[in-house]
C-alpha positions in Angstrom: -2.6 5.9 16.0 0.0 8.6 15.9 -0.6 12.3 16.3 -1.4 14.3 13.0 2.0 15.0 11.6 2.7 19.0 11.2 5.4 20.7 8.5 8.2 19.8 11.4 7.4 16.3 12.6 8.1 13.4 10.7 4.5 11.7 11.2 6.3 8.2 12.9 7.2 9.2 16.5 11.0 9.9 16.9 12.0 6.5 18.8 9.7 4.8 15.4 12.1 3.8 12.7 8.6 3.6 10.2 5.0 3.2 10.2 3.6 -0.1 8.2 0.0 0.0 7.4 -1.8 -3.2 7.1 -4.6 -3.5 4.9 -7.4 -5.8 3.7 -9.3 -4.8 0.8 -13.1 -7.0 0.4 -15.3 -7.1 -2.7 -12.3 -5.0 -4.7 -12.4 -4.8 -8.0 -9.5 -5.1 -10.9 -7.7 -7.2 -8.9 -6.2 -9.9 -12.0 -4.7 -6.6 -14.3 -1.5 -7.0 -13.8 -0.9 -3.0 -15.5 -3.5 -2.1 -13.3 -2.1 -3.2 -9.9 1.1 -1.4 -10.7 -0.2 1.9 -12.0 -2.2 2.1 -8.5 0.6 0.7 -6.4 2.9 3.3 -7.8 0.3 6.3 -7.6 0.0 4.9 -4.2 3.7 5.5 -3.2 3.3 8.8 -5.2 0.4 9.9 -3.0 2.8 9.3 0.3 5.7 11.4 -1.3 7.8 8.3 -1.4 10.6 7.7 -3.9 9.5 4.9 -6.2 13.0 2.7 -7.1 11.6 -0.2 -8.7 8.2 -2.2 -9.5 8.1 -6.0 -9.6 4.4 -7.9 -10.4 3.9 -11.5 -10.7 0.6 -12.4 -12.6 -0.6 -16.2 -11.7 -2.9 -17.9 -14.0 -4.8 -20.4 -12.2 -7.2 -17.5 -10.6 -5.8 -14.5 -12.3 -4.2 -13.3 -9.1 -0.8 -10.8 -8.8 1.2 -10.4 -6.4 3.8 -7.8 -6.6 6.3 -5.2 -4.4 7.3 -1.3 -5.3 10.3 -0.8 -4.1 10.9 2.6 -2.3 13.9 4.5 -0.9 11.9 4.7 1.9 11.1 1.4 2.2 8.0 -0.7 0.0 4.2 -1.2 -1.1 3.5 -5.3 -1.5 -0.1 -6.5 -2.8 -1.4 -10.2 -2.9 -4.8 -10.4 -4.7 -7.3 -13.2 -4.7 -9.6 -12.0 -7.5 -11.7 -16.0 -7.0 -12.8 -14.0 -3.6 -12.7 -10.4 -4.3 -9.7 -9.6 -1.9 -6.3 -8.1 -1.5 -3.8 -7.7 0.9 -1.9 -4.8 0.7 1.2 -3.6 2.8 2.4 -0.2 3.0 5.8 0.3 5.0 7.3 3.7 5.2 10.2 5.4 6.8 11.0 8.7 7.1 8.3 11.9 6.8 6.4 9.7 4.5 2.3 8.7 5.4 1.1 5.4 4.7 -2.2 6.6 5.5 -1.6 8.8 2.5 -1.8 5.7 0.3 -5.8 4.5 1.3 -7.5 7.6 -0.7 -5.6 6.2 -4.1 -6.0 2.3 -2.6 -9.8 2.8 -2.2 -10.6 4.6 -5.8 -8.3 2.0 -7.5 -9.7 -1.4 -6.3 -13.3 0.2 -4.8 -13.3 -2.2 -2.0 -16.9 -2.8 -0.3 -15.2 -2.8 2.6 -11.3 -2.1 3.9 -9.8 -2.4 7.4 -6.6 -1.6 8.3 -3.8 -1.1 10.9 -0.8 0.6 11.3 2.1 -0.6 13.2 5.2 1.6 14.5 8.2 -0.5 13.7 11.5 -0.1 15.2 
């Protein structure tokens, strides 16, 4: 994991083009509203300082299931929920002085997962 970022340093190393978190939410909750999904993707992006450009959801009826992308200057947040088993997959890719890790407090409160795990990969 990278170092804490301070006020000076971006908090992706300098050779890093972004960080993308990977994340697995089990026994979430509100996983088929659609308006719910977007409200907490977009706080999400909000919580990381990132510049929110556009929000696309897809609701699916057969299991009530959404999957969905913000769109951010600074890159995107994507979601794929399985409601039938309680689970989302989440992916938060950021460039720039923007934290992903930023994103879990607002991830966790919004879909109260029994259990998340993540990972965060430097890209570039």
């Amino acid at each position: 994991m990278p170092p804490e970022p301070t006020p000076t340093q971006s908090p992706a190393p300098p050779t890093t083009r972004g960080l993308h978190l990977i994340g697995e939410l089990y026994g979430a909750e509100g996983l088929s509203d659609v308006d719910h999904v977007a409200a907490s993707l977009e706080a999400a992006a909000k919580a990381c300082g990132a510049t929110i450009l556009d929000t696309r959801l897809h609701p699916f009826d057969e299991h009530g299931g959404v999957t969905g992308v913000v769109l951010l200057a600074e890159s995107h947040i994507t979601i794929h929920t399985w409601p039938e088993h309680a689970y989302a997959a989440v992916d938060v890719f950021l460039c720039g002085d923007c934290d992903p890790a930023d994103s879990l407090p607002i991830l966790k409160e919004a879909f109260r997962p029994d259990r998340m795990t993540t990972q965060t990969i430097e890209r570039g």
